[in-house]
C-alpha positions as CSV (number, residue, x, y, z in Angstrom):
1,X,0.0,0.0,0.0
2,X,2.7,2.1,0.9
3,X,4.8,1.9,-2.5
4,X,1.3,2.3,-4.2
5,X,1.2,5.6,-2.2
6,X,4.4,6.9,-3.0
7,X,4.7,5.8,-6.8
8,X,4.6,9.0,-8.8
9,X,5.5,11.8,-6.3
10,X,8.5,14.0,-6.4
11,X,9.1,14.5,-2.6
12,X,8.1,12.7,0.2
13,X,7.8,13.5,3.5
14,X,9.9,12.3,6.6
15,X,6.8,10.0,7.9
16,X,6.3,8.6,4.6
17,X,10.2,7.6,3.8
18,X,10.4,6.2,7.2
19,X,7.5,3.8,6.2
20,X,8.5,3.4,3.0
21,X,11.9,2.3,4.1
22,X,10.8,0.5,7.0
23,X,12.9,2.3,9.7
24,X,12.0,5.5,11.7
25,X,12.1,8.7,11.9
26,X,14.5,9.2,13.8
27,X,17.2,6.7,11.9
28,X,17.2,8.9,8.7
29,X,17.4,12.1,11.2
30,X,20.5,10.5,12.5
31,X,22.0,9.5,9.0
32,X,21.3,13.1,7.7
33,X,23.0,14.4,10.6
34,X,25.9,12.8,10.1
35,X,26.1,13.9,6.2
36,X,25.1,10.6,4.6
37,X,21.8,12.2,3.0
38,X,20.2,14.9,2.4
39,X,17.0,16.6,3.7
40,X,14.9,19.5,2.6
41,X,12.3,21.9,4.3
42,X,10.3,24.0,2.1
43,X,11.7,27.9,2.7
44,X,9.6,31.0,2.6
45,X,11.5,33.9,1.8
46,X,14.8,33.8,3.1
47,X,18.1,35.9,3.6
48,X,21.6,34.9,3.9
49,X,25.3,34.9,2.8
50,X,26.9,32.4,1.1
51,X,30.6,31.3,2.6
52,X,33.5,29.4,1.5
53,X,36.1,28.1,3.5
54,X,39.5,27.8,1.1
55,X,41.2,24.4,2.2
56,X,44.7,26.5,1.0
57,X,43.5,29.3,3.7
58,X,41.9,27.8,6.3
59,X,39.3,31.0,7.1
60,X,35.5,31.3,6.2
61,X,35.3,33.7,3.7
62,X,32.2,35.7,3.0
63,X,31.2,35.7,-1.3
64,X,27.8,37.3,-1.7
65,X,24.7,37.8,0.0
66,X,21.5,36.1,-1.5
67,X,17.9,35.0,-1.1
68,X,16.6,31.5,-1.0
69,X,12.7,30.1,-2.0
70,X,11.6,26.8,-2.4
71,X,12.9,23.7,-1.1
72,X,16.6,23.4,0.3
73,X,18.7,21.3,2.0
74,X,19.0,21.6,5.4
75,X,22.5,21.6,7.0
76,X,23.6,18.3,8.8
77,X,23.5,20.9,12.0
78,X,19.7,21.7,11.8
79,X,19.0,17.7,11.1
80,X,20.9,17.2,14.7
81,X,19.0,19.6,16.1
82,X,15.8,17.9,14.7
83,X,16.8,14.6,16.1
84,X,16.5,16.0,19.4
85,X,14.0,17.9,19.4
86,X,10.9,16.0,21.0
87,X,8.7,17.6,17.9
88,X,9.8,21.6,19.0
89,X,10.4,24.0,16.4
90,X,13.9,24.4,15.1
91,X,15.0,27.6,12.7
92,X,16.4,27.1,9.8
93,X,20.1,28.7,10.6
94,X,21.9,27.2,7.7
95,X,21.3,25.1,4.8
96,X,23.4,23.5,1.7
97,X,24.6,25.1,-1.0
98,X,23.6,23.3,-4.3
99,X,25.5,22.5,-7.0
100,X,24.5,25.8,-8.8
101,X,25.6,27.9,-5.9
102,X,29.4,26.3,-6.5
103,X,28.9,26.8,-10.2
104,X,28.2,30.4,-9.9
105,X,31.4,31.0,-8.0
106,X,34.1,28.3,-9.8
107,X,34.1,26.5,-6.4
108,X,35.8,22.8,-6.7
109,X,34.6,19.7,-4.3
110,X,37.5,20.4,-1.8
111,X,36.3,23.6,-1.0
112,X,33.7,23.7,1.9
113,X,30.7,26.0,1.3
114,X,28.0,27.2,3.6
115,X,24.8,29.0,3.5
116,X,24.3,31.5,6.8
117,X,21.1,32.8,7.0
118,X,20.1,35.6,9.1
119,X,16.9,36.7,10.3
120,X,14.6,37.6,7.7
121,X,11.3,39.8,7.0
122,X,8.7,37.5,8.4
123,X,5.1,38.8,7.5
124,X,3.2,39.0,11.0
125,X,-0.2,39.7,10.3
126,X,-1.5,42.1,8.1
127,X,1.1,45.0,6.9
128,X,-1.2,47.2,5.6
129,X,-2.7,46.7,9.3
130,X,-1.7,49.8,11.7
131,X,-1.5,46.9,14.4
132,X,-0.4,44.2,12.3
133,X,3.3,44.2,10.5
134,X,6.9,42.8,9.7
135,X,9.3,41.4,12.6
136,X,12.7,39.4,11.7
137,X,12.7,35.9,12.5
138,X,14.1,32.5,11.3
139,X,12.1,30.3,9.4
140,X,11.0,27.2,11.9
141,X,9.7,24.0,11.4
142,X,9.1,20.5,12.9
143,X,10.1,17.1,11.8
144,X,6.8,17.2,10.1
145,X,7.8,19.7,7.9
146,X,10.9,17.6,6.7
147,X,11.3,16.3,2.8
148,X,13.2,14.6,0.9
149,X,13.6,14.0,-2.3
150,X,12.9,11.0,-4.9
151,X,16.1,10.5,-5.5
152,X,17.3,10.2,-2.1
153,X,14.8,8.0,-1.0
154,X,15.7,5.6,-3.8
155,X,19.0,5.7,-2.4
156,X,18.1,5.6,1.2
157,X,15.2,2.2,0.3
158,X,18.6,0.8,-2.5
159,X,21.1,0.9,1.0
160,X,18.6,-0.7,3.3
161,X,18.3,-2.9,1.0
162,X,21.6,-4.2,-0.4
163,X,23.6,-3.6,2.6
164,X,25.8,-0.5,1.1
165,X,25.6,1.6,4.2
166,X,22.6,-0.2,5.6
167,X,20.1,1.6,7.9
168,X,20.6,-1.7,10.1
169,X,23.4,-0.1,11.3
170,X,22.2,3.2,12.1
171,X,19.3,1.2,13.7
172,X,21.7,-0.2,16.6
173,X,23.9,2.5,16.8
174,X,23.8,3.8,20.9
175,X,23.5,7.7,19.3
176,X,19.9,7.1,18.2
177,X,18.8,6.5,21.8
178,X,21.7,7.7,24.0
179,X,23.1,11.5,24.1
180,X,26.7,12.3,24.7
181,X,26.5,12.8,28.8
182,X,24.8,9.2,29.1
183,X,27.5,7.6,26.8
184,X,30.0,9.8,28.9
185,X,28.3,8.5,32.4
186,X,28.3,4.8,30.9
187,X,32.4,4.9,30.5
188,X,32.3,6.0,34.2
189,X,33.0,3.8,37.2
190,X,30.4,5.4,39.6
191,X,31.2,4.1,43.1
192,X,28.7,4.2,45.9
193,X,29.5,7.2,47.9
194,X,29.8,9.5,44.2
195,X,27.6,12.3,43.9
196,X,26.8,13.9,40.7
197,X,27.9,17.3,41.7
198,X,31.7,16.0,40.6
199,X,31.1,14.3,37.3
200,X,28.7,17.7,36.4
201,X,31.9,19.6,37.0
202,X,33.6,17.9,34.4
203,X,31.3,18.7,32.2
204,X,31.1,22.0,33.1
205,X,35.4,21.6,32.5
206,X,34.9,20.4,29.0
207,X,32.4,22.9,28.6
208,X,35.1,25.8,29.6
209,X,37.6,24.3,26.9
210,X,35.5,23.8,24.1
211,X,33.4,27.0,24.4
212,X,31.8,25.8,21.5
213,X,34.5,26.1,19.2
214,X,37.0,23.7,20.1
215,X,36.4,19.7,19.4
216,X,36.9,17.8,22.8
217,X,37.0,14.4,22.9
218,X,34.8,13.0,25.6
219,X,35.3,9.4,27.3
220,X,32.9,7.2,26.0
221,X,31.0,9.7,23.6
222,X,33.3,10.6,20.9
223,X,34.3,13.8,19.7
224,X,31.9,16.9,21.1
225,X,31.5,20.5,21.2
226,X,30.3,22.2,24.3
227,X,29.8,25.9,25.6
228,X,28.3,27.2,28.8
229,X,24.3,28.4,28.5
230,X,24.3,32.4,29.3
231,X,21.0,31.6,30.6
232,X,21.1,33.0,34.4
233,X,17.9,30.9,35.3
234,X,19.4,27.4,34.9
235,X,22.7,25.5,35.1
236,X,23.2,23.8,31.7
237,X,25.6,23.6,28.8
238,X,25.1,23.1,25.0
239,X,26.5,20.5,23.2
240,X,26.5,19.4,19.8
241,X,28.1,17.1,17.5
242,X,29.2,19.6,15.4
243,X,30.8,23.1,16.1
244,X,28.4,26.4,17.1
245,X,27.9,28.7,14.5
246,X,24.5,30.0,16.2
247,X,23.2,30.6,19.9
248,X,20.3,28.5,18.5
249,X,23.1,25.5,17.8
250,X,23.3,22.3,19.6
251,X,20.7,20.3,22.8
252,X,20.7,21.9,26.0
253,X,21.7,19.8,28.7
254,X,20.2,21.1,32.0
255,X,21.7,19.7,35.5
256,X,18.5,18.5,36.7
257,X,18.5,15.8,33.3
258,X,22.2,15.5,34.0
259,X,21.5,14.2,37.8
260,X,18.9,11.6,37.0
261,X,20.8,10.2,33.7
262,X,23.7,9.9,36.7
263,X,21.4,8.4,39.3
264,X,20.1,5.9,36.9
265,X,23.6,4.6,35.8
266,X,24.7,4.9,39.1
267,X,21.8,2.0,39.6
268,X,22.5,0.1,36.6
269,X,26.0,-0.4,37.2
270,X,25.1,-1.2,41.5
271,X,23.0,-3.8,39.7
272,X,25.7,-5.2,37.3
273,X,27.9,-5.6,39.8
274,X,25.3,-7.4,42.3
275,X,24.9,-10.0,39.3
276,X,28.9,-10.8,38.9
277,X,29.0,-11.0,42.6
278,X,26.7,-13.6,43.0
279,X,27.8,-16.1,40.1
């Protein structure tokens, strides 16, 4: 029924590729995140500058300032934030520059290129309304307003399945249901008397080092970036798997979610070690 449904169309949404390639959601977020396909969200009227990051120079370099309409590729950054979302909004911050875009400027496949948008002219109401008007905002959407295209569907539905970068994989892999503090906790011996206060501080250290710029390597978790919240009202840190280009950017890890994924290890490894004990 499902192949019936989607025979024909040009674009299909993140619901229907999930079905259609018998995984979910969340598994092609993850892959899209990473880079290995591409997503798209349907734009309104959007502003932006176009970078490019020689490999010879090693520093982003701004080429032209431009509007994008119509459907675009959302950056692997926005498709992490996505992933963790819980079905909030997200703004569109960045997106991929398409093969015309690199055209346009003689840009080869070594050199890295980025679309930045900004906030644009959002209608509000109605303008020609004395209480209605304009205000500058992203663009944001949910994981219901995700597409993606024929093409990389057919790709996506040919890996899962022949096995050439199989969704199996991504299906099992701890990122899709654990976040980089409970993989960090996990590579933690937590002894009885521990309190969480100590292991938060570390994160709070990696935090201080990274400050969202820097790549730090976390036990257990792989390579992370990480910045303090500026938020007075709660003690938290950002992290994200990729580096901050935005204060939107990365999850927000609050202390409070921090002290029960730390309680709950701190259980699960008390009851590992009950079990060995007693064999």
């Amino acid at each position: 029924m499902i192949k019936k449904l989607l025979s024909g169309k040009k674009r299909f949404t993140l619901s229907e590729c999930a079905q259609g390639c018998d995984c979910k959601e969340k598994d092609i977020l993850q892959f899209a995140s990473e880079g290995n396909i591409n997503l798209q969200a349907n734009l309104k009227f959007s502003e932006g500058f176009l970078y490019v990051v020689m490999d010879s120079k090693g520093k982003w370099k701004e080429l032209e300032q431009g509007t994008w309409v119509g459907y675009q590729t959302l950056s692997p950054i926005v498709c992490e934030q996505l992933l963790h979302s819980h079905d909030k909004k997200i703004p569109i911050t960045t997106i991929v520059a398409t093969q015309e875009d690199r055209d346009e400027f003689n840009l080869n496949y070594n050199d890295t290129v980025e679309i930045r948008l900004y906030r644009s002219m959002i209608v509000s109401g109605n303008p020609l309304d004395p209480l209605g008007g304009t205000k500058k905002d992203y663009q944001y959407i949910t994981t219901k307003d995700v597409w993606i295209s024929r093409e990389e569907y057919e790709r996506l539905n040919h890996q899962n399945k022949d096995g050439i970068e199989p969704l199996d994989k991504i299906r099992t892999n701890k990122e899709t249901t654990r976040t980089f503090h409970t993989d960090f906790l996990a590579s933690q011996v937590i002894a009885e008397s521990d309190k969480p206060l100590a292991v938060w501080k570390k994160i709070k250290q990696f935090a201080g080092e990274s400050r969202g710029g820097t790549r730090i390597d976390v036990d257990g978790a792989g390579y992370v970036y990480l910045k303090y919240s500026k938020s007075t009202e709660v003690d938290a840190v950002w992290y994200s798997r990729h580096k901050f280009e935005h204060p939107e950017d990365g999850t927000l890890l609050k202390k409070t979610t921090f002290d029960e994924a730390f309680r709950l290890e701190k259980k699960k490894q008390k009851t590992s070690k009950s079990k060995i004990s007693q064999r």
